[in-house]
N, C-alpha and C positions, 0 to 999 in steps of 0.2 A: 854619736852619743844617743840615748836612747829617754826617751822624755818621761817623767815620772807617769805611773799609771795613773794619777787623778787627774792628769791632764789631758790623757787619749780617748779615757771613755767618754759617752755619748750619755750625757743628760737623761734622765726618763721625762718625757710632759707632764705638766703638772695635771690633766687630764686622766693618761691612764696611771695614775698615783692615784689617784680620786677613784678610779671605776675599779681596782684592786682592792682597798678600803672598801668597799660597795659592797663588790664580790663576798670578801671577808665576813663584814656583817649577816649578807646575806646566808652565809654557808653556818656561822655561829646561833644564829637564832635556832631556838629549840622546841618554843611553846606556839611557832607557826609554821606551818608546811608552806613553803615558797619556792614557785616551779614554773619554767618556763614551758611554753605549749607553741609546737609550730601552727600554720594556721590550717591544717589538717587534725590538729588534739590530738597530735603526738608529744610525748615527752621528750623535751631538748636539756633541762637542767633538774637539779634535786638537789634541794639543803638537809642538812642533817632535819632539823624541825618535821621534813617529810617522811624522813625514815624511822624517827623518831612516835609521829602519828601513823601514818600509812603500813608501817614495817617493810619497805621493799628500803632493798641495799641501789646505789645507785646504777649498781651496773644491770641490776637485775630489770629494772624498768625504763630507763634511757629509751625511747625509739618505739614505745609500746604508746596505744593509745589510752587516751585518760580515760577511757570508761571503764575502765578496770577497777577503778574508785564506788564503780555505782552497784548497787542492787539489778538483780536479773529484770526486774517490771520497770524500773527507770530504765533499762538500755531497751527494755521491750517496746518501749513508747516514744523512743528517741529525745529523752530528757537530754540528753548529755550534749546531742547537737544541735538543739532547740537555747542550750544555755551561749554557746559558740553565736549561733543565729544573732541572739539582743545584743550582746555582746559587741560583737561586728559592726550591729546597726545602730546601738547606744553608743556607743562607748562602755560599758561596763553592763556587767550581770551581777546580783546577790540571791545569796538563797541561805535558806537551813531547811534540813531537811537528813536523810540517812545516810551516809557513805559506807565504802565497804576496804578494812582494810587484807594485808597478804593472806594471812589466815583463813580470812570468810567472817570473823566478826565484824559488827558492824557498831558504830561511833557518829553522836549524832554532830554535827558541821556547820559553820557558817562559811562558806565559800562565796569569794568575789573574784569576779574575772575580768580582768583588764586587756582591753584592745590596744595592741602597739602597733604603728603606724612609722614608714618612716617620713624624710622630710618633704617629699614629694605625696605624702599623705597616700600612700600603699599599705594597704595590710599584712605584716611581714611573721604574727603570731601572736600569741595572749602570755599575759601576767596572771597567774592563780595564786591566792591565799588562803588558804585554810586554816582553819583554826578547831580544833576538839573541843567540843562545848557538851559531852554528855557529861561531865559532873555539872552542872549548873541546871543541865535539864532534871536531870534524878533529882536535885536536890529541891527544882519547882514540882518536881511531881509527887514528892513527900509532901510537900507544904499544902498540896491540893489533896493527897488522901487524909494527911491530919484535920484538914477543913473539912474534908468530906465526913469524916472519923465523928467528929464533933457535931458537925450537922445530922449524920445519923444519930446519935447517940440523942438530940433533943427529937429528929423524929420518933423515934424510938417512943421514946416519953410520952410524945402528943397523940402517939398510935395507939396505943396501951388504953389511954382513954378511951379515945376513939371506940377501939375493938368493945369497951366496955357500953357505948352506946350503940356499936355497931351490932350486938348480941341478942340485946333488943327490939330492934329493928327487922333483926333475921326472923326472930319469933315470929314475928305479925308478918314477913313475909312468907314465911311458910304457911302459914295459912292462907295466906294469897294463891303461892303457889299449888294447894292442894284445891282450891277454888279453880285457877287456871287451866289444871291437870283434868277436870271434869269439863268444864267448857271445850278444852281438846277435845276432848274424847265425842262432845256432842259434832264439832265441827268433823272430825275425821268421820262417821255415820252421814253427815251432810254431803261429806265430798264423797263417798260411794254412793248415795243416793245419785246425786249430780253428775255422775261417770255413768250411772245406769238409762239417767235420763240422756245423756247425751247418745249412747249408745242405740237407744230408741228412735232419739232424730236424727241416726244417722241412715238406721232402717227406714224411717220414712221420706228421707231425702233417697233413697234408693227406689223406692216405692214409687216417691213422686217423678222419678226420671223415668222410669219404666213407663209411667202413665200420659206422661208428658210426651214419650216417645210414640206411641198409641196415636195421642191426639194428634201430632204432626203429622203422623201416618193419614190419619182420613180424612182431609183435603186434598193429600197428595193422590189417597187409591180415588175421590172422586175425580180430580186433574187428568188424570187415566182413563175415567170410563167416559167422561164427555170427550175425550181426545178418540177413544174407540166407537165412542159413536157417532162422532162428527165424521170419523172413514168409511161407517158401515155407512152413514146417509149419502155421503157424497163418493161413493167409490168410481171408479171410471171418470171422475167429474173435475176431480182435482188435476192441475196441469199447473207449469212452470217449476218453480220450485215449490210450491206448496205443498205437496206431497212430502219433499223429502223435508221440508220443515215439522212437519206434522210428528214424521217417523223419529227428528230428530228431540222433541218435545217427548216423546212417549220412553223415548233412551235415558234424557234427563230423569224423568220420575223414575224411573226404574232403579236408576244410578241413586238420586233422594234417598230415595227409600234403603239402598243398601247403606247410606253413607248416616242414617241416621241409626238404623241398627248395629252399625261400627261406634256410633259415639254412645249410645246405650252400652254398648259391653266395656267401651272406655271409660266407662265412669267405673265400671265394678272395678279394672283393671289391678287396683292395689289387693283383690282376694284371689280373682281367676286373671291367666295370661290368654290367649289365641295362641295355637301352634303357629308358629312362622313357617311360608310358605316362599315356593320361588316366585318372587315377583318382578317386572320386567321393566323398571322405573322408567325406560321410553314410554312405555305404553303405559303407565297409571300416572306421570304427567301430562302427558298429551289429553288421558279423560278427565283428570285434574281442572285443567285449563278449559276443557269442553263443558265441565258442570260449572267453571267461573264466567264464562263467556264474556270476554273482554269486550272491548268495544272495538269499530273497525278500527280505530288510529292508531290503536295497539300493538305492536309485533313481539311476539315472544319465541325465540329462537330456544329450540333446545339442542345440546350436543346429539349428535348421530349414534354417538357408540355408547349411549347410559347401560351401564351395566344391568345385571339381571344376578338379585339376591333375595337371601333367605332372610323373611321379615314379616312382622307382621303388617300385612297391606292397610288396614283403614288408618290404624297411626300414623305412618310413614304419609299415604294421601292426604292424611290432613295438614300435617306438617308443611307440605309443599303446597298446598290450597293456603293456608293461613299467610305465610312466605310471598307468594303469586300475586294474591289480593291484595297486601302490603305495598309493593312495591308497583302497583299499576294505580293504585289509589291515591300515592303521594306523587306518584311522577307524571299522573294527569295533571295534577296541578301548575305545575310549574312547566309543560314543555307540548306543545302538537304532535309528537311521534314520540309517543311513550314508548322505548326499546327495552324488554328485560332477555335476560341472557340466562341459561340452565346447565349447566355443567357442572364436573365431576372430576376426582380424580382418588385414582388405588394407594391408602399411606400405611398400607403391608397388614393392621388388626382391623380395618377399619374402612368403609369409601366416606368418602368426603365431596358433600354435596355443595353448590353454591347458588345463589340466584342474584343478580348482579344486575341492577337497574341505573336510570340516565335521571333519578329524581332530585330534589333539591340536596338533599346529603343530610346528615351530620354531623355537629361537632364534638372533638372526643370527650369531652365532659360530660356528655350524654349519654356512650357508649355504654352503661352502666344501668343507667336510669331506665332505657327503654324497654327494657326486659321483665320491669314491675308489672302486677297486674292493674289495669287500669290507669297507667301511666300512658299521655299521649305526650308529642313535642307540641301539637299546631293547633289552636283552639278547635271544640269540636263543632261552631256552626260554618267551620273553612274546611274542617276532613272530616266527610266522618267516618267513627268507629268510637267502639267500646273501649280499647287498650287493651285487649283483652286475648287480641291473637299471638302476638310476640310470647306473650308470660307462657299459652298454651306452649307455644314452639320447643319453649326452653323444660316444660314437665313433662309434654310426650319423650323429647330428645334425650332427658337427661336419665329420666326412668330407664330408659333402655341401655343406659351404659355411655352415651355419646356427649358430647358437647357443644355448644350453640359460643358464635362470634362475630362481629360484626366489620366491616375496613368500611372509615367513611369518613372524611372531611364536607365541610359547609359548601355549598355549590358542584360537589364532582359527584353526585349519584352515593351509592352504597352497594354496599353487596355483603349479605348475610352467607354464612356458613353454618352447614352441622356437619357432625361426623353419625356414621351408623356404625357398629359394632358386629363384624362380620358372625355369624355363625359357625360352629364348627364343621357343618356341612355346608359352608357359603361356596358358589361356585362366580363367577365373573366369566360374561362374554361381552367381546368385542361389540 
């Protein structure tokens, strides 16, 4: 026999009865987009409510990611996975703001996202709600232009006044203004006057170097004639090294003297250049270092192979004088075998010089600072100097096309760089 059929089938649970009913609900709602998201913010589910807002059919977006909702600057910025992010970490996200439905128009949104989890409290994907709220926005933003509407319309009113005392007012400054117009005019005669005078002390700051340069001259030519005539008195007489100190005194001045009428035509530098010459950077640092005359504790190593370029020589020598002096000055201080180091290297427009000392250092907050004119790091009755050679460094080096840099931490020494800017006739030997 065969048992009726209401007694062979199988029950449904009263559970998925309940989550069918759910389902249902959820797929009949129309006035809210409700949409499941895997926890990548893919689409797993679609109720009508979302095709309804959104316009995608459900087949058409299943398995696609939700940023397809957003505006091109929201995905540009990563809104969409930044909403996923709080989400995750909250338990929920809200927003309103712009969405973008199938078309490309665009509907303004309150959206919330919900984090589901299962019972083991894993993140398994999101709950999203939508909801179309641009009629209620147009209809707040009538309500704000008619207020606005209104509030114009009494400024309107109060201006009208206004403009009628403001009319008045114009009058009397127009007459100001024709007043003003005349005091310009005296001021702009003042500042040509003042451009002309400046132009004159700049003649006489010219003047005064030229004279200035003179005067250094004659102590140096008499430094010379008693040194010529301490030899003519004592000729034959002098023994040990005396002699060759003597000789080596008379080089010096010589050297003075050339290196003051290098910084005389350095000053004019910004109207007239000096033709650049081949110059043999071994040998105009070695006499560099012979017009600094270190002290014996001092050792200054220079690389064997300094190239030989086209430059003009007394900038370039001072450059490495200012540099030289620098770095024996502060790393007496702090050490009994002051070591600086001179070296070089070919970076294809350009040589690239360095001078690399064992002195207290700097810290990079500095790196900056010490290149101002008159800027020192170490009080001046512990070092002295002006400040004044560094800022040179950085005017000869930079006029010429190169640049000036420094590598130095607190306690490891320094070592300053410039680059020179090769000539088109520049040559390089070993």
């Amino acid at each position: 026999a065969t048992r009726p059929k209401s007694m062979t089938s199988t029950p449904k649970p009263m559970h998925a009865d309940s989550e069918l009913r759910f389902q249902l609900l959820v797929q009949s709602v129309k006035d809210y987009a409700i949409l499941l998201l895997d926890t990548d913010g893919r689409v797993t589910s679609w109720n009508e409510g979302a095709e309804r807002i959104k316009g995608y059919a459900a087949d058409e977006i299943i398995g696609r990611s939700f940023e397809a909702f957003y505006p091109e600057e929201a995905i540009a910025t990563g809104f969409p996975s930044y909403e996923l992010e709080v989400a995750a970490r909250e338990g929920r996200f809200e927003d309103e703001n712009w969405r973008v439905r199938k078309d490309g128009s665009r509907f303004w949104a309150n959206v919330i996202i919900t984090a589901l989890r299962n019972a083991e409290g894993e993140l398994v994907g999101y709950a999203k709600v939508t909801r179309d709220l641009t009629a209620r926005r147009e209809a707040e933003e009538q309500a704000r232009r008619l207020a606005a509407e209104r509030a114009a319309h009494q400024e309107s009113a109060r201006r009208a006044q206004e403009l009628e005392e403001l009319n008045v007012r114009l009058r009397d400054a127009n007459r100001e203004l024709q007043s003003a117009l005349i005091e310009a005019e005296n001021a702009r005669n003042a500042a040509e006057r003042a451009t002309a005078a400046v132009s004159e002390a700049y003649r006489d700051l010219d003047q005064f170097a030229y004279v200035a340069s003179h005067d250094l001259k004659a102590p140096l030519r008499g430094i010379a004639n008693l040194a010529q005539w301490i030899q003519d008195d004592l000729e034959g007489q002098l023994t040990g090294d005396s002699g060759e100190h003597l000789a080596l005194l008379q080089g010096r001045v010589r050297r003075m003297e050339g290196l003051i009428d290098g910084i005389l035509a350095y000053s004019r530098a910004a109207r007239t250049a000096s033709e650049p010459e081949p110059v043999n950077t071994g040998d105009l640092v070695k006499e560099a270092i012979e017009l600094i005359a270190p002290p014996e504790e001092v050792t200054v190593r220079v690389a064997d192979d300094m190239p030989t370029m086209m430059a003009e020589r007394v900038p370039l020598e001072q450059v490495f004088m200012n540099l030289v002096t620098n770095a024996i000055k502060y790393s007496s201080k702090v050490t009994r075998e002051p070591c600086i180091e001179i070296d070089w290297r070919d970076t294809g427009d350009a040589f690239e010089f360095s001078v690399r000392d064992n002195g207290p250092g700097i810290s990079p907050e500095y790196h900056q600072r010490i290149w101002g004119i008159f800027q020192t790091l170490a009080a001046r009755d512990k070092v002295e100097g002006t400040g004044v050679g560094l800022a040179v460094v950085q005017k000869v080096v930079e006029s010429r096309g190169g640049n000036v840099s420094v590598e130095s931490t607190q306690g490891q020494g320094a070592t300053f760089r410039f680059s020179w800017p090769k000539n088109e006739l520049q040559e390089a030997t070993g």
